[in-house]
N, C-alpha and C positions, 0 to 999 in steps of 0.2 A: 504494500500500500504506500503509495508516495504522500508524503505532505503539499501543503500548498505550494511553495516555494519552486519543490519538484515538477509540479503540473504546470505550473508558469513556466518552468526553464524547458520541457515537453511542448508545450503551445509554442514559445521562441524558437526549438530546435527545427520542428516541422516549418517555420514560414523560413528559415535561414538554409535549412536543406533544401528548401524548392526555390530559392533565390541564387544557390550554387550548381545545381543539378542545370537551371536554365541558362544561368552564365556559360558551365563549360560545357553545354552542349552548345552553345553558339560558337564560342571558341571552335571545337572541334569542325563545325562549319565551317567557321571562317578561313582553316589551314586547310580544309580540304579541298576548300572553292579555288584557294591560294595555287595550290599543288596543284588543281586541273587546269587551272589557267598557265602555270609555269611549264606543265609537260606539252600541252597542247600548240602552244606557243615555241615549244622548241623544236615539236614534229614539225610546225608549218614552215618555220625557219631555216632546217635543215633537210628539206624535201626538195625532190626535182622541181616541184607547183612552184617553190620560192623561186627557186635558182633561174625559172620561166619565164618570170616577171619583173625580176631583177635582172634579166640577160642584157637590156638595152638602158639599164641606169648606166651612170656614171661608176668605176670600178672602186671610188673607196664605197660605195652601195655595201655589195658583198662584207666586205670589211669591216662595217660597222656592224650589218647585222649578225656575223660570228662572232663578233663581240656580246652583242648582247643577248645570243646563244649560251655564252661561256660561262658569262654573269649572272643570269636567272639560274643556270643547271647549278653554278658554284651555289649559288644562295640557299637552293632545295637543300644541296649536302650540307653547308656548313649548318644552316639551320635545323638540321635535319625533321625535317618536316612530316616526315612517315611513323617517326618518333611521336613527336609534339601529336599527331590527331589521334594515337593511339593510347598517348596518356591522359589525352582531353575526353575525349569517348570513354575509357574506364573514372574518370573522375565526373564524369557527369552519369554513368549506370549507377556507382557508390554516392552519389547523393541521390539519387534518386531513389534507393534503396532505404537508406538511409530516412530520409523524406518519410518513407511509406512504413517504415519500422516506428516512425514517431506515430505517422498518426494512426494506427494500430494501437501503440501503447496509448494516446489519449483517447480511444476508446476503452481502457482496464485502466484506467489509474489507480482503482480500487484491488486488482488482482492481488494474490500474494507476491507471484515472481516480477511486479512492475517494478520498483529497486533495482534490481540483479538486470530487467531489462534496458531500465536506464541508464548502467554501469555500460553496459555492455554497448548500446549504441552512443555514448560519451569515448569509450574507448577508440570505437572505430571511426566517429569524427576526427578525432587529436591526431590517427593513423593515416586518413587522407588529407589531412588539414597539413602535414607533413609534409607529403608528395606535391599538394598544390602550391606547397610554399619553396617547392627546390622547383618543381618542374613546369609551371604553370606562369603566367605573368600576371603584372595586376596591372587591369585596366580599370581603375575607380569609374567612369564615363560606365564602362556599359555595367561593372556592378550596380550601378547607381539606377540604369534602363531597368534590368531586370529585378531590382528591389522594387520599384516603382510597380512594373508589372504586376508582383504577387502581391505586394500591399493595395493595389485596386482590386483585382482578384477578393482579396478577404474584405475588403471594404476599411485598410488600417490609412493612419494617416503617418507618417515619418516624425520624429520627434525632433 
């Protein structure tokens, strides 16, 4: 059985888990959008189609655009971008998980094992709360979008 205190920080985990779950699944969008537009852009660049159209520019033409072949492809690797959506995509499943294990438990606040549940999904925040803080960026702007979003959602105002 949780106390009040309990059910309050229950109530705040659930609107802060669906505020993170929506962050990094837009993240995860947005590296993906990234990465199809960087690959996509390399195909067309480094294909016979380009080389076609480019036949009758001016020869630094070619030249710049293997340049900026070299510099999008560098960017994917250094950034590694296949990285980044795959840890945005498991950090937006685990909040959202996470999310749904709150409000599960604020349906039993009364139960015996809601305590032990509340350990237990406090544990595995501070576990991804981790990984978002080494592998994750922080854009305040769109936390701030997607805070906005779930607080209309519930009908809350920002303090």
């Amino acid at each position: 059985m949780l106390t009040e205190t309990q059910i309050a920080d229950v109530w705040e985990g659930q609107v802060s888990a669906e505020v993170r779950a929506l962050y990094f699944g837009d993240l995860a969008s947005d590296y993906a959008r990234r990465k199809q537009w960087i690959t996509g852009l390399s195909f067309f660049l480094s294909s016979g189609a380009a080389a076609t159209l480019i036949a009758k520019l001016p020869l630094w033409v070619p030249i710049v655009l293997s340049i900026i072949v070299a510099v999008i492809t560098a960017y994917a690797v250094a950034v590694n971008l296949d990285s980044k959506i795959r840890t945005m995509a498991k950090l937006h499943y685990a909040w959202n998980q996470i999310g749904n294990d709150y409000r599960r438990l604020w349906n039993h606040t009364f139960s015996e094992e809601a305590e032990s549940e509340l350990a237990d999904i406090q544990r595995r925040e501070m576990e991804f709360s981790e990984l978002a803080t080494t592998d994750a960026p922080n854009d305040p702007k769109r936390m701030l979008r997607w805070t906005d979003q779930v607080f209309k959602l519930y009908r809350l105002e920002i303090a």
